[in-house]
C-alpha positions in Angstrom: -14.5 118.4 -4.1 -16.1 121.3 -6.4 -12.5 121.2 -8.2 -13.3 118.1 -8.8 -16.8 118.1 -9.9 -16.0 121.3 -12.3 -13.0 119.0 -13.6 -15.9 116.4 -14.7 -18.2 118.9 -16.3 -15.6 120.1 -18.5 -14.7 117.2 -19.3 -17.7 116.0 -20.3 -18.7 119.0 -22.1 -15.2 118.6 -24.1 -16.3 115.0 -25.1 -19.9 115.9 -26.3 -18.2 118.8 -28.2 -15.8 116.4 -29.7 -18.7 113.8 -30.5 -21.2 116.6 -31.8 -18.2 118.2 -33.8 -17.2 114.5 -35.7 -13.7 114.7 -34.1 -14.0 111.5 -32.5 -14.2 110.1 -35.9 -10.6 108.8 -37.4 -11.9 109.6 -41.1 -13.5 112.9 -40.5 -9.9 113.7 -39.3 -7.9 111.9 -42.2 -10.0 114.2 -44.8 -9.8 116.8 -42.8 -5.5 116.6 -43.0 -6.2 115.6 -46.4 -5.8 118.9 -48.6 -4.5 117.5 -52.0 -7.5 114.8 -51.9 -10.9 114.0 -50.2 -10.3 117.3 -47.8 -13.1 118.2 -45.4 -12.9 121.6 -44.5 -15.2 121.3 -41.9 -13.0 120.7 -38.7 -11.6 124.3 -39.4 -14.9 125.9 -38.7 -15.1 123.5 -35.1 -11.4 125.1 -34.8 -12.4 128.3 -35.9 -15.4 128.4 -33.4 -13.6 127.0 -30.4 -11.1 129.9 -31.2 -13.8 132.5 -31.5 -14.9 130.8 -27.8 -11.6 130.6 -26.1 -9.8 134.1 -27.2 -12.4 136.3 -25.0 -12.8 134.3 -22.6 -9.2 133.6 -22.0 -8.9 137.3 -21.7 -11.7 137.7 -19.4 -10.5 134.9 -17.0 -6.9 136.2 -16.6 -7.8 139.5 -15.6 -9.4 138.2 -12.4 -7.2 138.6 -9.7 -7.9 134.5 -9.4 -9.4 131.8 -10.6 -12.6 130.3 -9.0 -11.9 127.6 -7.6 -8.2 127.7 -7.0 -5.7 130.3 -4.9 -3.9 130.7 -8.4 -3.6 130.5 -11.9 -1.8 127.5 -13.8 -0.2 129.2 -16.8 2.7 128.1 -18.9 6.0 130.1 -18.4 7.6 128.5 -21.1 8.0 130.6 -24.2 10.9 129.2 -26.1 10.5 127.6 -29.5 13.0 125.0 -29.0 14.1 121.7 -29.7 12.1 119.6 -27.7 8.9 121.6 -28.7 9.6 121.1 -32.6 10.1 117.2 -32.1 7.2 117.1 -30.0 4.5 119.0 -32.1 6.5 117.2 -35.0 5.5 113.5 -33.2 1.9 115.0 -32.4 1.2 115.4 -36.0 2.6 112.2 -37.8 0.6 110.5 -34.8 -2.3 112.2 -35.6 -1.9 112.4 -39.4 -1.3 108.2 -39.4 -4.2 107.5 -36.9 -6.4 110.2 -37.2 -6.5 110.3 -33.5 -5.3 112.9 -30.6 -5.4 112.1 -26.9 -8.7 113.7 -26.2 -11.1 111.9 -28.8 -8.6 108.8 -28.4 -9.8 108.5 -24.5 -13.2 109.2 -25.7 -13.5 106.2 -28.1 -11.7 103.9 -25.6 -15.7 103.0 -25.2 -16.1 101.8 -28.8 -13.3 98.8 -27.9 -12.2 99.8 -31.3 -8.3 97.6 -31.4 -7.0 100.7 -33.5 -7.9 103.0 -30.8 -7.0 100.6 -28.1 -3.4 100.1 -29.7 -3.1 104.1 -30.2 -4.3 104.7 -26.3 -1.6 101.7 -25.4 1.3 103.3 -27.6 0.0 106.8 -26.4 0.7 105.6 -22.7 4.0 104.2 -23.4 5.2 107.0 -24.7 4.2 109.2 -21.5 6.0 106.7 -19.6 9.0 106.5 -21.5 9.1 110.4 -21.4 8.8 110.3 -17.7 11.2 107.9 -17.4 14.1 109.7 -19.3 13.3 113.0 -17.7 14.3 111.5 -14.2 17.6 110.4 -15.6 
């Protein structure tokens, strides 16, 4: 139960941050990715400070013996730059440069019953389920 209860905090933390930040906004994003035209720098400073968050504390976490509230870490192990990492940080970006959407702020604005984010969250879905299905084959 307190897994799951710090599971909701964060998560509802991550979507105020998103909200606060203008990430949940398609356009923000678009200008953001936009560098030869209307480019909005300022989605490198929310990146920036989420880095300037995460790098110590990732640090300070890991050299606990444990986590809080679980009998063991979660890290990846993978480490290779390979195939099936290109093609899929390749299909993140054209997703997110032709929608302005990622999966976080997309689940977020599922509220706005926006039918662009609807159809992204649908295709987004579809794709998870088509890459579980080929991976049992």
């Amino acid at each position: 139960m307190k897994e799951s209860i710090a599971a909701l905090l964060a998560g509802v933390l991550f979507g105020i941050g998103l909200a606060v930040s203008g990430m949940l906004i398609p356009d923000k994003v678009l200008n953001f990715l936009d560098v030869a035209g209307h480019w909005d720098p300022s989605l490198a400073l929310v990146m920036g400070g989420a880095l300037m968050v995460t790098i110590p504390g990732y640090y300070l976490v890991t050299r606990k013996p444990r986590p809080v509230l679980a009998e063991s870490f979660s890290l990846p192990s993978a480490t290779a730059i390979d195939r099936r990492l290109l093609l899929g940080a390749a299909m993140f970006g054209a997703g997110w440069g032709l929608s302005g959407l990622c999966p976080a702020p997309a689940l977020v604005n599922i509220t706005t019953g926006l039918v662009d984010v609807l159809v992204f969250v649908g295709a987004m879905l579809a794709g998870m389920l088509l890459h579980k299905l080929t991976q049992r084959a």
